[in-house]
C-alpha positions as CSV (number, residue, x, y, z in Angstrom):
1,X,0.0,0.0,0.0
2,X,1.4,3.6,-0.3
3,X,1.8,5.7,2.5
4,X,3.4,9.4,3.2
5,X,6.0,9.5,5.3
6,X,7.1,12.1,7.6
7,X,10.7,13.1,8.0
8,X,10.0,16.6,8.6
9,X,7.5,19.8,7.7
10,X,8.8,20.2,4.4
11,X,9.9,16.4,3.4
12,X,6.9,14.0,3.6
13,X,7.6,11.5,1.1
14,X,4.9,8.3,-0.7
15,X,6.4,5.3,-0.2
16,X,5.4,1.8,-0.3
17,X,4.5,0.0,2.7
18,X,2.7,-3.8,3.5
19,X,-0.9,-3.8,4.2
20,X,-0.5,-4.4,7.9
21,X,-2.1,-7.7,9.0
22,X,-4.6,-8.0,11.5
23,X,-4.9,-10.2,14.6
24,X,-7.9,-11.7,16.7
25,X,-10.3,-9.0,18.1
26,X,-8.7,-6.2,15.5
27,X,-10.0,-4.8,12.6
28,X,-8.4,-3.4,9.0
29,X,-9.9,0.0,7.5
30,X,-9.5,1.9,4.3
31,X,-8.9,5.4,5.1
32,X,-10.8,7.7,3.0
33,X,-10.1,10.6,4.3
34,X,-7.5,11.9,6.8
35,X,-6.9,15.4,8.5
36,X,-4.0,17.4,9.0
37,X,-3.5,18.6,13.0
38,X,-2.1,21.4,13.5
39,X,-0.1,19.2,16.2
40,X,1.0,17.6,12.7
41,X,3.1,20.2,11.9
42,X,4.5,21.3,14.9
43,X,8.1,20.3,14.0
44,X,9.9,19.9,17.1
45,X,7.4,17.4,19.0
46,X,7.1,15.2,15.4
47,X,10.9,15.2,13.9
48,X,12.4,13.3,16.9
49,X,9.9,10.4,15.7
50,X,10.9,10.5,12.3
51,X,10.7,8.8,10.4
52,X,6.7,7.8,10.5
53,X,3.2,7.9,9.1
54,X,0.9,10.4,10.8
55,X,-2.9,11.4,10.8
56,X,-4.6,10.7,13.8
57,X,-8.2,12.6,12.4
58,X,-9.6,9.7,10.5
59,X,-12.6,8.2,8.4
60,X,-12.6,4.7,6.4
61,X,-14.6,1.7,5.9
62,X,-14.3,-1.5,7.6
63,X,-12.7,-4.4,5.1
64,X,-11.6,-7.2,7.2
65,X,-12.8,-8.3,10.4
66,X,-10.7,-10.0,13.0
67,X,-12.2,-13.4,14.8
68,X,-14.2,-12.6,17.9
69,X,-15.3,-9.1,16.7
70,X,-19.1,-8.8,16.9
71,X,-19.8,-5.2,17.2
72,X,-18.7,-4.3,13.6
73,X,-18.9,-5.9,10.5
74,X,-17.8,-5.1,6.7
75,X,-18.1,-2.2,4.8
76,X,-19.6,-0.5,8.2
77,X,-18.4,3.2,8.0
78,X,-16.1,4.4,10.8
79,X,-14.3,6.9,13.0
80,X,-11.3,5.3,14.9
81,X,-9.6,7.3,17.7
82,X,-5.9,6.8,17.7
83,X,-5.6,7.0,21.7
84,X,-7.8,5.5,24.3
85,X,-7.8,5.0,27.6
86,X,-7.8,1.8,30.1
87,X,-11.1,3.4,32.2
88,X,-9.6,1.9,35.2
89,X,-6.8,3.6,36.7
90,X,-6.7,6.5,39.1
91,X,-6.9,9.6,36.3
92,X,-9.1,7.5,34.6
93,X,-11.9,7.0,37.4
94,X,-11.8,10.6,38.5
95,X,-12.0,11.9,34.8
96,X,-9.4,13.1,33.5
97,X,-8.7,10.1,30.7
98,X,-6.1,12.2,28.9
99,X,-3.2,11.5,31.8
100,X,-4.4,7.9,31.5
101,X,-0.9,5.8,30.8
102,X,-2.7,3.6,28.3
103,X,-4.1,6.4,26.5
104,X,-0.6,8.0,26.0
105,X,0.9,4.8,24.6
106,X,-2.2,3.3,22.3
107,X,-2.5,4.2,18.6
108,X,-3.9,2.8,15.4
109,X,-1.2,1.3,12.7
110,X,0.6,3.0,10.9
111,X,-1.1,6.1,10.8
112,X,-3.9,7.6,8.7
113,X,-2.1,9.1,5.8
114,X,-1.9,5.5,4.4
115,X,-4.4,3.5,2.1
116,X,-4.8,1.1,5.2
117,X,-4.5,1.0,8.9
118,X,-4.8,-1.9,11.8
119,X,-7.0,-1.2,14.0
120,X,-6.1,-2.5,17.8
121,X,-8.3,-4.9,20.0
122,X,-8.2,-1.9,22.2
123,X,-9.3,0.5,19.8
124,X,-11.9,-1.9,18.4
125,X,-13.2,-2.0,22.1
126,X,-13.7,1.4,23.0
127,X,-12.3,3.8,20.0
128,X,-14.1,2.7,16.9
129,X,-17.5,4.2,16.2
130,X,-19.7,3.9,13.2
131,X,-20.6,6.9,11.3
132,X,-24.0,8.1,11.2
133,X,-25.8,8.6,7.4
134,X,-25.6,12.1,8.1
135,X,-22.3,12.3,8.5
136,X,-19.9,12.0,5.5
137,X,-16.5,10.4,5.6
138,X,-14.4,14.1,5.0
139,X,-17.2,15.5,7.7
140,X,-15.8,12.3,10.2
141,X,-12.6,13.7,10.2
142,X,-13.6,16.6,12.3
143,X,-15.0,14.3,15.4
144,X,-11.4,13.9,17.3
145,X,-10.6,17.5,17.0
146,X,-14.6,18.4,17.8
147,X,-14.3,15.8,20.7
148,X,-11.1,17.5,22.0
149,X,-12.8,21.5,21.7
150,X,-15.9,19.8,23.8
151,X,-13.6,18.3,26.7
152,X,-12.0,21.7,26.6
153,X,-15.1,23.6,27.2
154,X,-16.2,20.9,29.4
155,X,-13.2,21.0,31.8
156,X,-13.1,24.9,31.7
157,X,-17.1,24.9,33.1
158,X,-18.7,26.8,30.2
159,X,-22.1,27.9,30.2
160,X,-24.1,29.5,28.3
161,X,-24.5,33.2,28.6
162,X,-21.0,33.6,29.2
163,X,-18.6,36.4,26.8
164,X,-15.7,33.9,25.4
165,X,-12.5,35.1,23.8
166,X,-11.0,32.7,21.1
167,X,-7.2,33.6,20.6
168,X,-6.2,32.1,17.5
169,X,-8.3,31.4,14.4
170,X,-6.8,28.8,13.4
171,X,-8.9,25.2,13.2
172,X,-9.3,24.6,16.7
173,X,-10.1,28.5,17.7
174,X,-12.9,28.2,14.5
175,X,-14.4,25.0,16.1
176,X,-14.4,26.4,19.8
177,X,-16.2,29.4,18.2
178,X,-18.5,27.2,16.3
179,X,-19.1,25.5,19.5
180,X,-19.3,27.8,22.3
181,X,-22.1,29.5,19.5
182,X,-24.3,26.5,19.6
183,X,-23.8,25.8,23.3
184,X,-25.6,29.7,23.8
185,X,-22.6,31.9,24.5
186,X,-22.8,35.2,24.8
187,X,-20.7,38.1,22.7
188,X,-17.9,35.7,20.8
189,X,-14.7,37.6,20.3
190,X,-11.7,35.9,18.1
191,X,-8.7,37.0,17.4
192,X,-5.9,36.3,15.1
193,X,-2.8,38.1,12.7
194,X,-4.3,37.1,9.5
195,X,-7.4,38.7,7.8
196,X,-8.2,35.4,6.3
197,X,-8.6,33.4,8.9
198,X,-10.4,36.5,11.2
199,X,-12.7,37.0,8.6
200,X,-13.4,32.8,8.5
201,X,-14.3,33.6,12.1
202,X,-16.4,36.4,11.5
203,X,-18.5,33.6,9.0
204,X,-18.1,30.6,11.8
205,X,-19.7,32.7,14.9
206,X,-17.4,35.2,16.1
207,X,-19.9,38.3,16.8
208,X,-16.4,40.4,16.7
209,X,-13.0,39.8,15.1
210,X,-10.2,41.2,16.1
211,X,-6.5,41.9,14.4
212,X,-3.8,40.6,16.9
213,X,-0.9,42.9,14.7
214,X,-2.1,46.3,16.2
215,X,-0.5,45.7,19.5
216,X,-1.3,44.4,23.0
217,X,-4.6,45.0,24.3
218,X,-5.4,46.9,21.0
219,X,-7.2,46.6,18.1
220,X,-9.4,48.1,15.2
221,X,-12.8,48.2,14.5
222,X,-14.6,50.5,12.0
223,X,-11.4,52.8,11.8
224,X,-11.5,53.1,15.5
225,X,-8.8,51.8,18.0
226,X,-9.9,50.2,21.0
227,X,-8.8,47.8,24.1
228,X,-9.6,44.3,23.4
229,X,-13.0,43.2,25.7
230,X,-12.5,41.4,28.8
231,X,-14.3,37.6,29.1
232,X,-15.6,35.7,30.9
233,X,-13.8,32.4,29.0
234,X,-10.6,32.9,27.6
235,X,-9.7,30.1,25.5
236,X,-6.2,30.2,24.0
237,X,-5.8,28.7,20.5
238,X,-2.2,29.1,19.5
239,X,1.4,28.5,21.3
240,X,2.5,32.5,20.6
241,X,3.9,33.4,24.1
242,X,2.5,37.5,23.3
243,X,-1.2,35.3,22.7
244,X,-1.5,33.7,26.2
245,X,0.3,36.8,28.1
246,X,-2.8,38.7,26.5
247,X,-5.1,36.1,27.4
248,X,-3.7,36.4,31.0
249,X,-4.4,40.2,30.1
250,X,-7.9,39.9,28.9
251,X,-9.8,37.9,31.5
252,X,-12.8,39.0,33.6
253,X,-12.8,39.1,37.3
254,X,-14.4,35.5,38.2
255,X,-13.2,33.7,34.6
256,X,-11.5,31.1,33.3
257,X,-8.5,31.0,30.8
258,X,-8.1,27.4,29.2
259,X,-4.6,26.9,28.1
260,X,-6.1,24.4,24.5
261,X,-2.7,24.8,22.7
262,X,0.7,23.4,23.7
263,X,3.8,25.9,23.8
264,X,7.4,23.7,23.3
265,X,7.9,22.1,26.8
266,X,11.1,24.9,27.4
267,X,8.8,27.7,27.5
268,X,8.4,29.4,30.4
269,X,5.3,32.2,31.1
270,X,5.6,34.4,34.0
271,X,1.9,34.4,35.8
272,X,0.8,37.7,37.6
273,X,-0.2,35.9,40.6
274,X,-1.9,38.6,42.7
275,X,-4.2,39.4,40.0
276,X,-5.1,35.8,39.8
277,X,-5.9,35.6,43.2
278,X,-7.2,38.3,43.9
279,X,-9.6,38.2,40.9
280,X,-10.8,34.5,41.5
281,X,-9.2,33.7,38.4
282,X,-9.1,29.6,37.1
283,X,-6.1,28.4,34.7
284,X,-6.9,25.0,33.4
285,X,-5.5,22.8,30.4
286,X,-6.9,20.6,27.9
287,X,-5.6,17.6,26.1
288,X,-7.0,15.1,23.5
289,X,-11.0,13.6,24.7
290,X,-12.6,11.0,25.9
291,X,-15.2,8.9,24.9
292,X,-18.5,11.0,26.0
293,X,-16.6,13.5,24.0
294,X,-16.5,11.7,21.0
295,X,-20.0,10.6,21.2
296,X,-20.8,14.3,21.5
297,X,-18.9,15.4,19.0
298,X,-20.8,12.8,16.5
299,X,-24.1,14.1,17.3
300,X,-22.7,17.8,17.1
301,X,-21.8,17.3,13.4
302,X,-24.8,14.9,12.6
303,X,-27.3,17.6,13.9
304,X,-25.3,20.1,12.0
305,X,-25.1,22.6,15.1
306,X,-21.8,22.6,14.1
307,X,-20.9,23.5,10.3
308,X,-17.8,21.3,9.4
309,X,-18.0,20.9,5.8
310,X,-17.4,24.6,5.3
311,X,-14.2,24.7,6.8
312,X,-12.4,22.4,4.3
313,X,-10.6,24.3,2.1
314,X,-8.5,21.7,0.6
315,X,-9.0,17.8,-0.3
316,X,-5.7,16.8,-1.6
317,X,-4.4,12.8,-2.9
318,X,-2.5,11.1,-0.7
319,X,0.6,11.5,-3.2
320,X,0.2,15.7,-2.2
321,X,0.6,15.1,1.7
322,X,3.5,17.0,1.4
323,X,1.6,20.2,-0.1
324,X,-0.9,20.1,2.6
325,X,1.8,19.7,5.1
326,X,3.4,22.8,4.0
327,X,-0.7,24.3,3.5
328,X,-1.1,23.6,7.5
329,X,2.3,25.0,8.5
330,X,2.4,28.1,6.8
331,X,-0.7,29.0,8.1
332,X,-2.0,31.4,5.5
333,X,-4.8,30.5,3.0
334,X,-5.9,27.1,4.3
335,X,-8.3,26.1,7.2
336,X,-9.1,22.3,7.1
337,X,-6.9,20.1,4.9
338,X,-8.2,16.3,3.9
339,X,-5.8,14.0,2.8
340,X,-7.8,11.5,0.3
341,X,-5.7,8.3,0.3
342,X,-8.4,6.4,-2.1
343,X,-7.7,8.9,-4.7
């Protein structure tokens, strides 16, 4: 089968590779379509790996069925989720999945930007879910990253009403605007440095777009420079160190700021400590989703409160991974990019 390889951001080479072979209790599954993370392309955390197939945000159809698997069947359309957890352990039974050792060490095989991938007993047993008619394979794609925005919001204690500020329009400050829309927040403020992706918030539920490049706690609206609006949810979408110190900057007395992006692990912020006491301030983080997440996320997209087709602005053969690899980390004119591996 062919597969792209990763070596680095701008090297992602097709090569050939078996069609792995499955075991008892696993399953084998065509990928039709495969998206770029932006955790894809973040260079330092993926080269030391290298070489290696990625794409965790997956859709594909079932084509082999391992013995002793009963829930799923050929041809049965499907979501996979690269990491699950045991549901046993300590993190696991108090809720937070995502520091679950299992979950940090399970994966699907090789990855999804390849015509085939193994699916584990694991993964068969609490990762795989069948796709709803109303949900198209390129439209599955969006359930992990969905599923991780919802545990976000979840973890953060959202409710409706409240004023959120998205910093960073990339894909996953979109979604949480999306999201935090249909969920009945209140005044949506996104930010960002580039007018195409502000203005793709401005159509995905931001009520106010702001430009990051006018300078800290500024921006311009109708010719007019003002401070940027305080909120009640911060939730910080990109790893910029200027981003979160004005996230810091820009949350209400009684908010919450959640921390949705990783910054490389030798980045230190300084926190202004008094202020966050004294303001009943809560910092939390956010990483990858659980189960009830994913089930969420499915019905969010079936029910269409949540307009994923519309963010895909590229659907590229697998033989192109490269070019949407260099799409994602340029960050310019691209949103969502499917990799097609089928085509």
């Amino acid at each position: 089968m062919r597969a792209a390889v990763y070596y680095n951001n701008n090297d992602v080479r097709l090569e050939e590779r078996p069609v792995p072979k499955i075991g008892d209790g696993e399953l084998l599954v065509k990928v039709i379509a495969s998206g770029i993370c932006g955790s894809d392309v973040m260079e330092w955390y993926r080269i030391k790996k290298a070489p290696l197939v990625l794409g965790h945000e997956i859709a594909g159809e079932i084509i082999e069925v391992g013995k002793g698997v009963e829930k799923y069947k050929k041809k049965d359309r499907v979501f996979v989720s690269h990491h699950v957890p045991c549901n046993t352990c300590h993190y696991c039974l108090i809720g937070h999945h995502s520091a679950c050792d299992t979950l940090r060490t399970t994966n699907f095989a090789p990855g999804g930007f390849a015509e085939y991938i193994r699916v584990p007993k694991i993964n068969v047993d609490r990762g795989t879910f069948v796709l709803p008619d109303e949900i198209s394979y390129e439209e599955g794609t969006f359930i992990e990253p969905l599923a991780c925005c919802y545990r976000g919001l979840r973890l953060a204690n959202f409710k409706a009403g409240q004023r959120v500020l998205v910093i960073g329009s990339g894909i996953s400050g979109l979604l949480h605007a999306q999201l935090v829309k249909a969920l009945g927040a209140g005044r949506i403020t996104a930010t960002d440095i580039s007018e195409y992706r502000l203005n793709a918030a401005k159509r995905f539920g931001a009520d106010e777009i702001i430009n990051a490049n006018v300078g800290t706690n500024l921006f311009v609206h109708s010719g007019t420079v003002k401070t940027v609006p305080t909120a009640d949810l911060v939730i910080i979408c990109t790893a910029q160190e200027s981003a979160i110190q004005q996230g810091l900057q820009s949350v209400d007395r009684g908010g919450t700021v959640l921390f949705f992006a990783p910054t490389n692990p030798d980045v230190k912020i300084p926190l202004p400590l008094w202020d966050i006491w004294r303001n009943e301030i809560t910092l939390t983080t956010s990483y990858a989703a659980s189960q009830l997440d994913i089930e969420t996320a499915i019905e969010l997209i079936a029910n269409k409160r949540v307009n994923v087709k519309d963010m895909i602005t590229h659907r590229l053969p697998l033989e192109d991974t490269g070019r949407g690899f260099k799409l994602v980390a340029e960050a310019k004119e691209s949103i969502k990019v499917i990799i097609e591996p089928q085509r």
